[in-house]
ZAKOL-358043 format. One record per residue (C-alpha): x, y, z. Coordinates in nm, 3 decimals. Example, Ala and Ser with C-alpha at 12.3 -4.5 7.8 and 13.67 -1.06 7.14 Angstrom:
2
+---------+---------+---------+
!       u !       v !       w !
+---------+---------+---------+
!   1.230 !  -0.450 !   0.780 !
!   1.367 !  -0.106 !   0.714 !
+---------+---------+---------+
END
This chain:
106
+---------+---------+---------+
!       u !       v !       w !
+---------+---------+---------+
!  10.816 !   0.424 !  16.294 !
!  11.026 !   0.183 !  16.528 !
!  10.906 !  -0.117 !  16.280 !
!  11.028 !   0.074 !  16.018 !
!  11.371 !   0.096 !  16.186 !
!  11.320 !  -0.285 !  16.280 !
!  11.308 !  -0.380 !  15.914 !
!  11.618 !  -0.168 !  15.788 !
!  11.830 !  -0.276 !  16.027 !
!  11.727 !  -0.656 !  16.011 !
!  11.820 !  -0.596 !  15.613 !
!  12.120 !  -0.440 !  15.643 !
!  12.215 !  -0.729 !  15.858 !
!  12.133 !  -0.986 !  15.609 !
!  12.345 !  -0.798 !  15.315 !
!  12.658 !  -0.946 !  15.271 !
!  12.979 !  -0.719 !  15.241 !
!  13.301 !  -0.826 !  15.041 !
!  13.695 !  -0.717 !  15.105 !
!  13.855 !  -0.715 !  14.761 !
!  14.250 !  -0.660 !  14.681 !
!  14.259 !  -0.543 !  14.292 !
!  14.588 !  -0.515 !  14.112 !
!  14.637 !  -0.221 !  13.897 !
!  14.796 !  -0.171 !  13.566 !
!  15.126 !  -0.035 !  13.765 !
!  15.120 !  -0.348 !  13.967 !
!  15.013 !  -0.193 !  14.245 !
!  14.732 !  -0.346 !  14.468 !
!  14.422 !  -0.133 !  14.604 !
!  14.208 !  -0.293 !  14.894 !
!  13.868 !  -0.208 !  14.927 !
!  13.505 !  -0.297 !  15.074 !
!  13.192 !  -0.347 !  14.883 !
!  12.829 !  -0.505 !  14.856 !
!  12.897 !  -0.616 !  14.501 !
!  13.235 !  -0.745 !  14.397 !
!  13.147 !  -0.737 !  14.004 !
!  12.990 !  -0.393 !  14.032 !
!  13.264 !  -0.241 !  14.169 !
!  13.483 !  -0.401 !  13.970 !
!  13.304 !  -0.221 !  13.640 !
!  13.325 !   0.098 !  13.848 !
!  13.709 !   0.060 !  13.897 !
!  13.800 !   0.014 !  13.553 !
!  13.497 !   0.305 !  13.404 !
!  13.704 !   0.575 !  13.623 !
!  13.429 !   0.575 !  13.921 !
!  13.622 !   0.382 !  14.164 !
!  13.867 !   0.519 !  14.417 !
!  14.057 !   0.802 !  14.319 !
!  14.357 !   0.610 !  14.365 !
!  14.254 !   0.333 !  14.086 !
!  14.140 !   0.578 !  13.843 !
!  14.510 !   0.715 !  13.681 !
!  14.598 !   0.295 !  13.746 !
!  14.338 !   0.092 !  13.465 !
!  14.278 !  -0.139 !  13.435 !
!  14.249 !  -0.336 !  13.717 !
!  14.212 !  -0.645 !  13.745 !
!  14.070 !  -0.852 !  14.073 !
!  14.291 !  -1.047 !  14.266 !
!  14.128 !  -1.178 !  14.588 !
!  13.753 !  -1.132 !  14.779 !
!  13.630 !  -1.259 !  15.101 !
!  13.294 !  -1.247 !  15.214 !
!  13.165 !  -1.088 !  15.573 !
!  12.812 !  -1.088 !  15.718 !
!  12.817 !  -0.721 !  15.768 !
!  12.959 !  -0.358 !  15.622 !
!  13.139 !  -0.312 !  16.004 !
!  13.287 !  -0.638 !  15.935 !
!  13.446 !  -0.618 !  15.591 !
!  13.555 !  -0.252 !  15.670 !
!  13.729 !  -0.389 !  15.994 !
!  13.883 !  -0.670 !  15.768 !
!  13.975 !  -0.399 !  15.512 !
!  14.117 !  -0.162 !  15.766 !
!  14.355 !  -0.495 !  15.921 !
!  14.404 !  -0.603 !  15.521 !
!  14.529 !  -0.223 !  15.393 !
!  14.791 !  -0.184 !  15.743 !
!  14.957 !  -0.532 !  15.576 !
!  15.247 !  -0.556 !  15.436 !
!  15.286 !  -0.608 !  15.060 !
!  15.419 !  -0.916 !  15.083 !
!  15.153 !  -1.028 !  15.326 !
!  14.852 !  -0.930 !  15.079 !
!  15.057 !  -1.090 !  14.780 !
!  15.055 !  -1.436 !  15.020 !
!  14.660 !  -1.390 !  15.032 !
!  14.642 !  -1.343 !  14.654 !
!  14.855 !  -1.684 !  14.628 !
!  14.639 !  -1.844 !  14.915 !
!  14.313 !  -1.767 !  14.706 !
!  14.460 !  -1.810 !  14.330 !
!  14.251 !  -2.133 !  14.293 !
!  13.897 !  -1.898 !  14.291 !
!  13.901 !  -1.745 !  13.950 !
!  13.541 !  -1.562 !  13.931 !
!  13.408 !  -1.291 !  14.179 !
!  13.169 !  -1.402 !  14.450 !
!  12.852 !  -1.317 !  14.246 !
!  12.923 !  -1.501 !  13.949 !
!  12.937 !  -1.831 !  14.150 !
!  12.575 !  -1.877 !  14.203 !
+---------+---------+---------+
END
């Protein structure tokens, strides 16, 4: 059983975890965590995101960054959702030269 344990965690650790900002169709922006940037994405704009994003589509991704773990990336997203507008929109300008989400740059 304790290798079994052994194995999950050493997975989990090796998953990579993304903070995304999204900009709805109000122009409001929506921070979140995920595994998959693209798969959320599609979940966002289908109505299965975050309650908040749902009355909002479509919306459209603005800015990702990439953390070795979930604790990580929700940390990041915790610091990223406490900024001020103006703040995010400076990380959406910083990162404006990436156009396609993390997954599609294989």
């Amino acid at each position: 059983m304790g290798d079994r344990k052994d194995k999950a965690s050493a997975g989990s650790s090796r998953q990579r975890a993304y903070v995304y900002i999204v900009e709805c169709s109000d122009g409001t922006l929506y921070t979140g965590w995920t595994r998959s940037v693209r798969a959320r994405l599609r979940a966002h704009n289908a109505g299965r995101g975050a309650r908040y994003t749902r009355g909002r589509r479509p919306v459209r991704l603005r800015y990702w960054e990439r953390h070795p773990s979930r604790a990580a990336a929700m940390r990041r997203e915790r610091a990223i959702k406490h900024f001020p507008r103006a703040r995010k929109l400076a990380l959406i300008q910083e990162f404006s030269h990436r156009r396609a989400a993390p997954e599609e740059r294989r």
